[in-house]
N, C-alpha and C positions, 0 to 999 in steps of 0.2 A: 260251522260258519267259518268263512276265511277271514283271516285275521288282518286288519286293514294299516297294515303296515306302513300306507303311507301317511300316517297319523305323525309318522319321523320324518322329514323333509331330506336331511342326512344319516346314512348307515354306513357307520365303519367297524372294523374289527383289526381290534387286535391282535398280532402273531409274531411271532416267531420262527417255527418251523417249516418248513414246505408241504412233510405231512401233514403237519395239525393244520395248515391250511385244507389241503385238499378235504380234510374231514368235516372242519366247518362247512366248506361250500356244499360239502352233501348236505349237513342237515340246514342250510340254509334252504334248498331247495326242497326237500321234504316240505317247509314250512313254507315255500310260498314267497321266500325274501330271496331277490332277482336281484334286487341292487348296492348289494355291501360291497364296497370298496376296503382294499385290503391297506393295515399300517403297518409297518413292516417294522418290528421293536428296533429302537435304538440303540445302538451300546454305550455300555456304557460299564463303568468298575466292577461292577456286581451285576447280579440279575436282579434287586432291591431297587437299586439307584435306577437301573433300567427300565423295569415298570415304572415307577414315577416321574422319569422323562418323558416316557412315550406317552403318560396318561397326559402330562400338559401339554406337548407337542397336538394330542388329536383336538382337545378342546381350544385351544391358539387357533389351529386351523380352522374350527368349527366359528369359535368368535368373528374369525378376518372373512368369515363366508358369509353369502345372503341368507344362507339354509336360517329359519328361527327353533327348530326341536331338531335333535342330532340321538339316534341307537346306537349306542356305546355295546360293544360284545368283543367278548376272548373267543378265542380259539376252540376251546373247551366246553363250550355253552352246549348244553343240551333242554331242548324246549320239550315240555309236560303238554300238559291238556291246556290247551290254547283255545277254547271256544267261548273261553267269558272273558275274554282280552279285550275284546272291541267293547265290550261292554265298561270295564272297568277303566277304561281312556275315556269313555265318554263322561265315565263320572266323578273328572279332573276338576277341581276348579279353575277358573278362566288364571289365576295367579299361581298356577303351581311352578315347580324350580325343581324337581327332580322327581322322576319314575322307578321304582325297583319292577323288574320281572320276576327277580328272586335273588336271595341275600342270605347270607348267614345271620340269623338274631341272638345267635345264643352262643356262640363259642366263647368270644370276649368281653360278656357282658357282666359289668361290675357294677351292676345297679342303679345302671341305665333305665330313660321309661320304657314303660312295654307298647309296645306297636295301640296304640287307639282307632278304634274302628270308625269308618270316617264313609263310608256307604256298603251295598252290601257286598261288591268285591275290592273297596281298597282300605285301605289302615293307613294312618297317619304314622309317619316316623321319627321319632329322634334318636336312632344309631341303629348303624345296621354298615355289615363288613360286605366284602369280597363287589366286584365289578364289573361280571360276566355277561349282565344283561339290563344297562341301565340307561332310563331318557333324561336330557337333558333340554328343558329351555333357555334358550340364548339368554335371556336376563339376568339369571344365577351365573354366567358362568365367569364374567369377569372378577366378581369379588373371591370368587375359587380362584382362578387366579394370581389374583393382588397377593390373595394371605399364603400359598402353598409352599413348606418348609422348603430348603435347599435338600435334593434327591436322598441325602443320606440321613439327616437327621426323622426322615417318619417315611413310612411306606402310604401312598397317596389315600389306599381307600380308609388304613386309620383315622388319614387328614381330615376325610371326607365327612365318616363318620361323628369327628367332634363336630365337624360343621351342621348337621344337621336338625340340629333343636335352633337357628337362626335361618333356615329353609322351609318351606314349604315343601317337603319332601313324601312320599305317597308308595306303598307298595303294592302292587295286585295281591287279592287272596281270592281262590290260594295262588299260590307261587307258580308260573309257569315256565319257568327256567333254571333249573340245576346246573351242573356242571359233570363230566362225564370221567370215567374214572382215567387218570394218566401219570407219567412220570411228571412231576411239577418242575415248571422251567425258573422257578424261585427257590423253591427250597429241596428243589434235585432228589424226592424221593417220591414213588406209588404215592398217589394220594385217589382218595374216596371220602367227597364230600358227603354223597346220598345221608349218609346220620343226621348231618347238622342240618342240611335241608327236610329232612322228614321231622324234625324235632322244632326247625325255624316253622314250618308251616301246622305247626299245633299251637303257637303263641298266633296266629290269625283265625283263631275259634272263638 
């Protein structure tokens, strides 16, 4: 089943690279997703400070736009089995505030709740990391926002993560978006998420 991607009104992604562009757009296409418009990272002191500008900068734009749901995606995203996606949007409640397609749940987790199952492919969240494939409704986004530390004192998706035991926040299960192995443009070394996402999508059982 094709994944009805216009469920997001707005698709952007964020980048950095020209490569890691160009590799997105392939697996965007693979997928079916025609209309991501690119954010081009800010600079900024650090590569830290830099993600967490560019993350307020896309949701500012998002807020000052008609769009009402905005697809939030890195560079890096790599999409899993996508055929219970449409399903798993359809069984949002009409008040939701945030989508995972897939998250880390377990690297930083210090006894945080565990993901509650909330229908048969989404879990209710309160905390969950990384930001490669996430929806937003416009309602949530101004109080994200109002409260988001100045760039240097917290990296955005930590921010994100306390914020969300006060959201209506929701992940697909299982998880239909990893992240694909690369040099990290944050913390400048080979990374390979695949563990934490194979071990994040055994706490949605």
């Amino acid at each position: 089943m094709t994944p009805n991607w216009n469920f997001f009104d707005k698709k952007v992604c964020l980048s950095v690279q020209d490569d890691e562009w160009a590799l997105a757009e392939a697996e965007f296409q693979r997928v079916g997703l025609t209309d991501v418009q690119r954010f081009q990272a800010v600079k900024e002191i650090g590569p830290h400070q830099s993600f967490s500008h560019s993350e307020r900068n896309i949701l500012l734009d998002f807020y000052h736009s008609s769009a009402q749901t905005l697809l939030h995606l890195e560079d890096d995203v790599s999409f899993r089995n996508l055929s219970h996606l449409n399903a798993a949007l359809a069984q949002l409640p009409n008040d939701w505030d945030i989508i995972y397609l897939g998250a880390n749940l377990v690297q930083w987790n210090n006894g945080e709740p565990r993901p509650e199952r909330y229908g048969p492919h989404l879990f209710r969240l309160k905390s969950a990391w990384t930001t490669h494939a996430i929806g937003y409704n416009r309602k949530c986004v101004f109080e994200i926002l109002a409260r988001q530390p100045e760039f240097s004192v917290r990296m955005f998706d930590n921010y994100l993560s306390d914020r969300l035991p006060e959201l209506n926040a929701y992940i697909v299960a299982p998880m239909c978006a990893y992240q694909r192995q690369r040099v990290s443009s944050i913390w400048g070394t080979n990374e390979d998420y695949t563990p934490l996402f194979e071990a994040s999508n055994e706490r949605l059982k």
